[in-house]
MDTraj code that builds the backbone (N, CA, C; nanometers):
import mdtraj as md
import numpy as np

residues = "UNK UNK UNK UNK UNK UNK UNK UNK UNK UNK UNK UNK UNK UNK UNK UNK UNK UNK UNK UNK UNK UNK UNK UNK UNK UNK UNK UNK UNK UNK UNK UNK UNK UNK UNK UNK UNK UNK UNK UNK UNK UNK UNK UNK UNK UNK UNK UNK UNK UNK UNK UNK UNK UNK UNK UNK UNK UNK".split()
xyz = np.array([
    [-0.6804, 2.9283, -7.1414],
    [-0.7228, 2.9257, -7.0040],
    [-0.6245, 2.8401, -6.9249],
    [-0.6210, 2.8909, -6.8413],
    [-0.4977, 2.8016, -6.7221],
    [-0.5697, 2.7245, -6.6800],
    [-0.5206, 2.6236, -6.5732],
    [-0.5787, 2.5311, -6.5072],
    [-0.4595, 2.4963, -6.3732],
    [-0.5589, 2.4402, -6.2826],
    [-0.4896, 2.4090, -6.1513],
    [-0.5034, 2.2521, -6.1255],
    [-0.4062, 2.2001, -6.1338],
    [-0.4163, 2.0455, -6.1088],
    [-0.4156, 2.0315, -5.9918],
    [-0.5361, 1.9617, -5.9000],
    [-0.5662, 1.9571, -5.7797],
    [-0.5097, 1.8459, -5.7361],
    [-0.5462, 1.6894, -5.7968],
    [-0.5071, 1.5726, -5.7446],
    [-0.4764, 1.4755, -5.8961],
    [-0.3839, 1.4243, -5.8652],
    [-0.3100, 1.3384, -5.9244],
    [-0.3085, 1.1543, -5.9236],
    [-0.3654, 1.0888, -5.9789],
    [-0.3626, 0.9107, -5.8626],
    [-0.1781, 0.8843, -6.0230],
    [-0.1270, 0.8008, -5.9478],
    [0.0026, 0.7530, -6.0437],
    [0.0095, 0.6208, -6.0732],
    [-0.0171, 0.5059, -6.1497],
    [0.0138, 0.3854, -6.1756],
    [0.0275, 0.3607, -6.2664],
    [0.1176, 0.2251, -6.2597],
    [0.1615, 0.1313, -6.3874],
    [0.1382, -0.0313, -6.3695],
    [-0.0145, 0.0055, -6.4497],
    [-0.0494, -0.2013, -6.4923],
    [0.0043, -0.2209, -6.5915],
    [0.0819, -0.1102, -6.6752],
    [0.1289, -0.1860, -6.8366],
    [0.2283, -0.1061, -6.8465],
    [0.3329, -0.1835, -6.9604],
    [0.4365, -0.1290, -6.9542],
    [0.4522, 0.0359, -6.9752],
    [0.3276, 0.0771, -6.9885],
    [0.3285, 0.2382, -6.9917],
    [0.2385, 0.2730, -6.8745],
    [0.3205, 0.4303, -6.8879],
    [0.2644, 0.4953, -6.7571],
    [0.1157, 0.5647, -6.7609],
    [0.0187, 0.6092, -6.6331],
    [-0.0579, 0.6134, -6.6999],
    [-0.1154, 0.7109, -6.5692],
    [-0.2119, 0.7956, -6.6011],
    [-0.2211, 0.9107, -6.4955],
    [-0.4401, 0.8663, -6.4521],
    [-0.4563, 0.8238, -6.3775],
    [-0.5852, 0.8341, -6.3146],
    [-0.6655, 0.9620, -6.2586],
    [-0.7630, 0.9660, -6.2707],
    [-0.8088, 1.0921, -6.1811],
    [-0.7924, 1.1683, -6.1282],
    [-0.7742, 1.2693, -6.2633],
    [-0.6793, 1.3981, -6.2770],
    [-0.8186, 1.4916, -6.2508],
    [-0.8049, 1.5709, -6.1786],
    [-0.8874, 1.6847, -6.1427],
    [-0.8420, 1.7931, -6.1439],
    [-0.8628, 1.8905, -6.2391],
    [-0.8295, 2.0319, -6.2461],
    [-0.9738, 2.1371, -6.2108],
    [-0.9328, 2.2444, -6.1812],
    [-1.0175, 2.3659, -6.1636],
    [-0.9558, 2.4574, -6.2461],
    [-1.0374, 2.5130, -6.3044],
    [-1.0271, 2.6730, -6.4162],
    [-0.9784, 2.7562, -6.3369],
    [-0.9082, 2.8409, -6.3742],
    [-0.8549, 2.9884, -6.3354],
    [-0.8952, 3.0774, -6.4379],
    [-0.9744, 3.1489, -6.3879],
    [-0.9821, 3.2669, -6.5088],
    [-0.9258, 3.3601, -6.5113],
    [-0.9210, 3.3887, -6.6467],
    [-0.8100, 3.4902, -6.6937],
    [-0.8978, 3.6705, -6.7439],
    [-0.9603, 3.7596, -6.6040],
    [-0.9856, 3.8370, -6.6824],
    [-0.9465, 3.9255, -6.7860],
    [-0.8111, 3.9056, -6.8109],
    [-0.7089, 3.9789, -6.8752],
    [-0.7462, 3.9528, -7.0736],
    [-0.7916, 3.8302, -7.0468],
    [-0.8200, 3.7817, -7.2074],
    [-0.9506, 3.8446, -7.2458],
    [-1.0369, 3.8750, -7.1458],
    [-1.1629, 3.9201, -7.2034],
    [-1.1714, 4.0591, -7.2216],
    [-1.0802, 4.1696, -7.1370],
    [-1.0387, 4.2964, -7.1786],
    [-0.9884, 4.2817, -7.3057],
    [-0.8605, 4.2054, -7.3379],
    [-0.8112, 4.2608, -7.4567],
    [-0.8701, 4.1916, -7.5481],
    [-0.9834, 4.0859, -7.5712],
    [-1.0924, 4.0803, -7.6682],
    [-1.1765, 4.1770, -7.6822],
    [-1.1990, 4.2554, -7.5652],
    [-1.2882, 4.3542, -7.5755],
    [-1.2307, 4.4672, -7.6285],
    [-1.1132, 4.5305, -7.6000],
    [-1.0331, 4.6489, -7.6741],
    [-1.0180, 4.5720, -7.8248],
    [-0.9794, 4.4951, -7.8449],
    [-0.9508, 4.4508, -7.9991],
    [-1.0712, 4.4952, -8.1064],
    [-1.2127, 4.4626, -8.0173],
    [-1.3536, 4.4390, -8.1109],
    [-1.3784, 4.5804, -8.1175],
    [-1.3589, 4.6796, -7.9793],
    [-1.3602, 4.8432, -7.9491],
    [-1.2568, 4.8750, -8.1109],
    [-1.1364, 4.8840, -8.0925],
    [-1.0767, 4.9472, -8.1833],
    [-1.1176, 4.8672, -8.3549],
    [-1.1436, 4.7728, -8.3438],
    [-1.1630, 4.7118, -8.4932],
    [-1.3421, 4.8020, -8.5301],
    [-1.3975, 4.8325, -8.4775],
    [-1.5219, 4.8706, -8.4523],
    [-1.5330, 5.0200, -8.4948],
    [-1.4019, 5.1022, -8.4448],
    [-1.4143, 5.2294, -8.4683],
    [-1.3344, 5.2150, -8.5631],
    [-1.2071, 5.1584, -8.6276],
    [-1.1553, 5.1601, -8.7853],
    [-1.2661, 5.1496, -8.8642],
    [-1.3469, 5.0860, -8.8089],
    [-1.4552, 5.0558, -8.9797],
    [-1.5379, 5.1318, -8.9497],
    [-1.5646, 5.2038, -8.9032],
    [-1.6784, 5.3345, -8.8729],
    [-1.6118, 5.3914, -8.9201],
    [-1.4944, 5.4393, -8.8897],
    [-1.4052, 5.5552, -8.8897],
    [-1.3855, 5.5389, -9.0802],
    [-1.3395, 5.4699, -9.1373],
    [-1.3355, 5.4331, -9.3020],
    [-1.4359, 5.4618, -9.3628],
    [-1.5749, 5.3935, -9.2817],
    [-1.7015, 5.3709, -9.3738],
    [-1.7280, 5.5465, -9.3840],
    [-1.7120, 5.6152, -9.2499],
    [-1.7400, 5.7573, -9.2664],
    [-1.6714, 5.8460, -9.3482],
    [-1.5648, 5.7999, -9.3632],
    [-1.4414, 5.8681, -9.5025],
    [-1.5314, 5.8107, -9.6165],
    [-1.5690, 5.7118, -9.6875],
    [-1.5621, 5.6819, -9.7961],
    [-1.7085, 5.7298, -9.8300],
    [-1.8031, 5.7506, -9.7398],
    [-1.9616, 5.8391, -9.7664],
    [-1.9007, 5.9697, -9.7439],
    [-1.8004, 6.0514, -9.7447],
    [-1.7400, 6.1858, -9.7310],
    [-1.6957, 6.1997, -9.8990],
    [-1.6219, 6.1346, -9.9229],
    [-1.5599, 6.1299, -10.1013],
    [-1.6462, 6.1195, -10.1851],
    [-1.7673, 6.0593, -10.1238],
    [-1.8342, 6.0028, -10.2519],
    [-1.9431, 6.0994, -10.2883],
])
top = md.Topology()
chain = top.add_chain()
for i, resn in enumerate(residues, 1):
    res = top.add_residue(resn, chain, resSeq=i)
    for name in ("N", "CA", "C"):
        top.add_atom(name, md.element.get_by_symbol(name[0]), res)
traj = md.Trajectory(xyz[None], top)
């Protein structure tokens, strides 16, 4: 999932740097939930599609 960094605060109390109240918002990605959904579609009809061959042979 992406994200949008809205606001940023920047300081240094110690010799390292250090990021404050970082606020992001989600971007959604409908693109990931299609091709989860075609993946489960085609994995769905291979094993139908097999299970129906192998009650055909038998």
């Amino acid at each position: 999932m992406l994200t949008q960094v809205t606001s940023v605060t920047w300081g240094q109390l110690s010799p390292f740097h250090q990021f404050d109240n970082v606020t992001v918002s989600a971007v959604p990605e409908p693109t990931s939930l299609a091709f989860l959904g075609v993946g489960l579609g085609v994995a769905g009809v291979r094993r139908a599609r097999r299970k129906h061959l192998q009650d055909a042979v038998v």
